[in-house]
C-alpha positions in Angstrom: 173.4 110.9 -28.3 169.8 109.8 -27.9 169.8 106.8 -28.6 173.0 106.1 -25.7 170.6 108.2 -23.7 167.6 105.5 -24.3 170.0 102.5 -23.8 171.2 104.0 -20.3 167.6 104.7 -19.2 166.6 101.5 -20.1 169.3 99.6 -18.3 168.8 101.7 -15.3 165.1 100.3 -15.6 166.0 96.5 -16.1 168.6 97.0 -13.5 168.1 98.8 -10.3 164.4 98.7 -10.0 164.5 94.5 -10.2 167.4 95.1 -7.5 165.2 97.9 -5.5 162.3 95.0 -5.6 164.5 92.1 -4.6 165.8 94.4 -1.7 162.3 95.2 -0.4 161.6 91.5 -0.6 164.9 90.1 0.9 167.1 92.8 2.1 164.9 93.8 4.6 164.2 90.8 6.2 168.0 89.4 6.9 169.3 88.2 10.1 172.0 86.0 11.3 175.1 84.4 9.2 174.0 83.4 5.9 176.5 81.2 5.9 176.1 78.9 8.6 172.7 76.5 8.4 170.2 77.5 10.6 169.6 74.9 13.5 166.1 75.0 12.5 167.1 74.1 8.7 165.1 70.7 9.1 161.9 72.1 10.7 158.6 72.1 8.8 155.4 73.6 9.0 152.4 71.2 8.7 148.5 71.4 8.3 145.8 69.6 9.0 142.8 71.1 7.4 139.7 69.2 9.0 139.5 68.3 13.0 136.9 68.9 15.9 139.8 69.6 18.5 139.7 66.0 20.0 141.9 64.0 17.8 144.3 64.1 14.7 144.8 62.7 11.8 148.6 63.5 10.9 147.9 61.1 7.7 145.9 63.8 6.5 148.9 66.3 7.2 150.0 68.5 4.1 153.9 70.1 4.3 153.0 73.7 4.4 156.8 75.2 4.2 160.6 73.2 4.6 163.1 75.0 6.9 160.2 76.9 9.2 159.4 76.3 12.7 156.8 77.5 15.5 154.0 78.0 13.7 151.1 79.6 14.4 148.2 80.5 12.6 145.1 82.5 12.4 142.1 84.0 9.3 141.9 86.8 8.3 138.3 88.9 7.0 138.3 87.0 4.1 138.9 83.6 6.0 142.2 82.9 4.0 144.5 81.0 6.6 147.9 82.7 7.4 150.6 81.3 8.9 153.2 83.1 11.5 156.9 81.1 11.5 160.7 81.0 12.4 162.7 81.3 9.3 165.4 78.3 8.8 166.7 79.4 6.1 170.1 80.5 6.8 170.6 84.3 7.0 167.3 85.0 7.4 166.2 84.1 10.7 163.1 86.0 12.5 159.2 85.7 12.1 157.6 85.7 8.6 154.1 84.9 7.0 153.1 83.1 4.8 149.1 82.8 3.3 147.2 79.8 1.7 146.8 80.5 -1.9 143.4 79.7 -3.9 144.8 76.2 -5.0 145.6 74.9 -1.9 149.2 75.8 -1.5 150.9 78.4 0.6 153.4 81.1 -0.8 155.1 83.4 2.0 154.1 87.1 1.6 156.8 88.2 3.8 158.9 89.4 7.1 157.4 90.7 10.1 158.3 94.2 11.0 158.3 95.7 14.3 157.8 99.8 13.9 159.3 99.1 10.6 162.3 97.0 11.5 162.8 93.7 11.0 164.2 91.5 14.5 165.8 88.7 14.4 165.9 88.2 17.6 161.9 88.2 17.7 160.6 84.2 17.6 157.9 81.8 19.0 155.5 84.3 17.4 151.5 84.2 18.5 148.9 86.0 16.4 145.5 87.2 17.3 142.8 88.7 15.9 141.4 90.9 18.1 137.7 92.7 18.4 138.7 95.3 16.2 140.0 93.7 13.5 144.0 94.2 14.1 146.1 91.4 14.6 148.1 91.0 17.9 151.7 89.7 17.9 153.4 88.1 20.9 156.6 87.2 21.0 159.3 85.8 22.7 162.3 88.3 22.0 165.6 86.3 22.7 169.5 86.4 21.7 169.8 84.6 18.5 171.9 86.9 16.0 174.3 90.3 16.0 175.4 91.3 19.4 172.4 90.6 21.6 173.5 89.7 25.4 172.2 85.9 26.5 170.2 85.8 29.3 172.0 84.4 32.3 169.9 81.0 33.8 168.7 83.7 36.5 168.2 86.5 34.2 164.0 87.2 33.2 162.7 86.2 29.4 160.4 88.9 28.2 157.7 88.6 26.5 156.5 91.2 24.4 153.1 92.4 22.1 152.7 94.6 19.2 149.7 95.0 16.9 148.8 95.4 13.4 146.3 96.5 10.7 147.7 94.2 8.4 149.4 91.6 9.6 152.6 92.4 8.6 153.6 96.4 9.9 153.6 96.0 13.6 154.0 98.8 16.2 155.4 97.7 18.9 153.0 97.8 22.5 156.3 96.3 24.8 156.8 94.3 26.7 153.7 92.5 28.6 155.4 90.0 30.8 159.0 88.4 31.9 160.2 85.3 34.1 162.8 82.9 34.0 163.2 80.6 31.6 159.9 81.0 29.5 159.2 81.2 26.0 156.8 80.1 23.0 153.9 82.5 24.0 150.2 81.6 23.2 147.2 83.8 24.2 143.9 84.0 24.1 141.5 87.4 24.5 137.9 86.8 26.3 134.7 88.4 25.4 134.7 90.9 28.2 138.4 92.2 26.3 140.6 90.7 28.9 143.5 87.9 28.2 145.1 84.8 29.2 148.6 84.1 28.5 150.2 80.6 28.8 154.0 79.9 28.1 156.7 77.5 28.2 158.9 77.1 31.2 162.3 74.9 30.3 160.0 71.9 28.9 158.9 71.2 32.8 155.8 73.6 33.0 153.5 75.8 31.2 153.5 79.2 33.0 150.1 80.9 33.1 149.2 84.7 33.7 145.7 86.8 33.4 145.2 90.2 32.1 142.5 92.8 32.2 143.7 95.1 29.9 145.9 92.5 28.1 149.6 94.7 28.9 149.8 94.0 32.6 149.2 90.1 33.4 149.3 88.5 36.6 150.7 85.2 37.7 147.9 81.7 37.5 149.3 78.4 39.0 151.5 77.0 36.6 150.2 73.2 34.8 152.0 70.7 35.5 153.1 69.5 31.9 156.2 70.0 29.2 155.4 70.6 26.2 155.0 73.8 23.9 151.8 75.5 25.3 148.7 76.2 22.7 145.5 78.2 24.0 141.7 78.1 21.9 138.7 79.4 23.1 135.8 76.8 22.5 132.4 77.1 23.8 131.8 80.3 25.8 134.7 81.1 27.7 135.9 77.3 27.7 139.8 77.5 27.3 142.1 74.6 26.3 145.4 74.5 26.6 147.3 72.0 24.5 150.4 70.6 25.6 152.2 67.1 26.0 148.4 66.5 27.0 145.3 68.3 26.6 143.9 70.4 29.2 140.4 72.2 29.8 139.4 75.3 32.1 136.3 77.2 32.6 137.3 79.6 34.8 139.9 81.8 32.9 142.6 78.9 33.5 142.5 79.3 37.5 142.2 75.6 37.8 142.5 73.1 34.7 141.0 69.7 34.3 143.2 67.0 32.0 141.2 65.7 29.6 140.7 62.2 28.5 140.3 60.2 25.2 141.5 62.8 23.0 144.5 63.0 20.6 147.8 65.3 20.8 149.6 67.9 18.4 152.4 68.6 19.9 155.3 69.7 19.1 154.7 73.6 18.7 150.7 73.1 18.2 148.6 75.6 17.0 144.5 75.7 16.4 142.6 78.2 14.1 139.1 78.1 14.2 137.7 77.6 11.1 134.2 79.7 9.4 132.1 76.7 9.5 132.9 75.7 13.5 135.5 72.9 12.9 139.3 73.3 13.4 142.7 73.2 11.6 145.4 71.7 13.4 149.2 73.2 12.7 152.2 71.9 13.5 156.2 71.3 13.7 157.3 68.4 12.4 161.0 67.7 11.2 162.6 66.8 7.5 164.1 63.3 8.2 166.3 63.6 5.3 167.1 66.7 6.8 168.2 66.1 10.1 171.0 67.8 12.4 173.2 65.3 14.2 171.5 64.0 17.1 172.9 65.8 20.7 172.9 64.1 24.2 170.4 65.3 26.5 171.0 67.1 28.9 171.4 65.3 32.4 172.6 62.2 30.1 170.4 59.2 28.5 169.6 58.5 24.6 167.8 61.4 22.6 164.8 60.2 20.7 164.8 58.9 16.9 164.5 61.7 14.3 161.1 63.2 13.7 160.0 61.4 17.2 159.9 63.3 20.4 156.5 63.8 21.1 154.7 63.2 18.1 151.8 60.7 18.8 150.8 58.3 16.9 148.2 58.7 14.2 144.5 58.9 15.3 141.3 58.0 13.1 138.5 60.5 12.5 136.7 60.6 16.0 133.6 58.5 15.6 135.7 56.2 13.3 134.2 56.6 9.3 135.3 59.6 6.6 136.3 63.1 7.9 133.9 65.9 7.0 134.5 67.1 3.5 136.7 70.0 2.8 136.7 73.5 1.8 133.4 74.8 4.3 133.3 78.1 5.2 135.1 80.5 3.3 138.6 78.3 4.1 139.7 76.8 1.0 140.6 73.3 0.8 144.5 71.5 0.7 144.1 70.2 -2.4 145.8 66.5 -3.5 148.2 68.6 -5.8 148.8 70.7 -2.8 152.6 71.9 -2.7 154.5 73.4 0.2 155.2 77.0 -0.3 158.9 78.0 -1.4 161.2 79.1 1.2 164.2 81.0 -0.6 
């Protein structure tokens, strides 16, 4: 009778708690048919780990994840760079992390939750750190999986914040802002405590709004330019705004001045400022042994090769000679045996 008792204990130990830790890990975060590919199944998340902000190197760009899209990234205390992401892997679509690893590599830690749920619906994440220490979370939360209503072409996009301690648990603040047609939220927070917001309108203009207390935000002129919008504070209160182009503001983005001579990041760009005052670039590229069918755009004429859109070509060093050497600061280096992080 003891012994049975033993071998019933211990397959109840083998058994359910392995299942109770792979549901914490993946039953938590599932959303959408994990059946049917996610359209963003040939997305991936790249990094360059050395720039000044100007130009781009995308030969020195490292695959940090397969199937993940709309990155965006940001250090935390330690100056260990974490990622913010899309999901395409099928049936789990919504925002997760993932977090560089000490050789080089990234491993995802895990779903986002919002007051302990995780939303599907939740994308185009943007992370912050603020004064305090907590991360902010904005969001554009859309209708991608269950029974969410679409938003008619009349009907407002919201945008919405929520903060964390550690960069995972989010409580939800609500919603900060909402027009037509906008999404892929970027921010930035100023030293006096107040923000600026810039987002994407339809791929025709990158919507702009101010805040004092960073949860009501007030209408800027809009920029005149298409791409997915990216916001880092430089010098003093010295704003860009990177787009199709590169833009520069020193007056809270009130008025914006296109700069020249520079390189591009787009699509979905994202900047993190690294501990020793230089930059890492992060971006979207796509699989090309990956790719979804190609679709007609919309209003006719010929969609763009695979991988193209708006990717630039590559840029040398600015100055011309060898890029700085890795691994300053407290960021650690991408390694030549660097290997993308595994997204499954």
């Amino acid at each position: 009778m003891h012994k049975l008792l033993i071998i019933v204990v211990t397959l109840i130990v083998f058994v359910v708690f392995p299942a109770l830790g792979f549901a914490q890990q993946t039953g938590e975060c599932r959303a959408g048919d994990p059946n049917h590919e996610s359209p963003l199944a040939s997305h991936r998340v790249m990094v360059i780990a050395q720039s000044d902000g100007n130009l781009f190197d995308r030969g020195q760009a490292k695959i940090a994840l397969e199937q993940a899209s709309v990155p965006d990234g940001v250090l935390t205390d330690q100056g260990v760079l974490r990622i913010y992401f899309v999901n395409g892997v099928a049936g789990q679509h919504g925002v997760f992390v993932m977090e560089q690893q000490a050789d080089g590599s990234f491993a995802i830690l895990d779903c986002i939750k919002l007051d302990g749920v995780f939303e599907g619906n939740a994308v185009d994440p943007d992370i912050t750190r603020m004064e305090d220490g907590r991360y902010r979370l904005f969001y554009y939360l859309g209708a991608f999986v269950g029974n969410a209503r679409k938003p008619g072409p009349n009907d407002p996009h919201p945008i919405y914040s929520a903060v964390s301690e550690d960069g995972i648990n989010f409580e939800l603040e609500g919603e900060v802002f909402a027009t037509t047609g906008i999404t892929d939220p970027t921010a930035v927070q100023f030293a006096d405590g107040s923000w600026l917001l810039a987002v994407a309108r339809a791929g025709q203009e990158i919507v702009l709004a101010y805040s004092v207390d960073g949860m009501t935000f007030t209408d800027l002129p809009p920029v005149a330019d298409g791409g997915i919008p990216e916001l880092a504070l430089f010098e003093g209160e010295t704003v860009r705004l990177f787009g199709q182009r590169i833009w520069e503001s020193n007056d809270r983005g009130q008025t914006w001045e296109q700069l020249q001579n520079v390189g591009n990041l787009n699509p979905d760009p994202s900047m993190v400022r690294r501990t020793d005052g230089g930059w890492i670039a992060i971006y979207k590229d796509f699989d090309p042994n990956n790719m979804p069918p190609l679709q007609p755009l919309v209003g006719g004429g010929t969609p763009p090769a695979p991988g193209q859109g708006q990717q630039p070509p590559l840029q040398p060093p600015v100055g011309g000679g060898t890029p700085p050497a890795p691994g300053q600061g407290q960021l650690l280096p991408l390694l030549p045996s660097f290997t993308p992080a595994s997204n499954n």
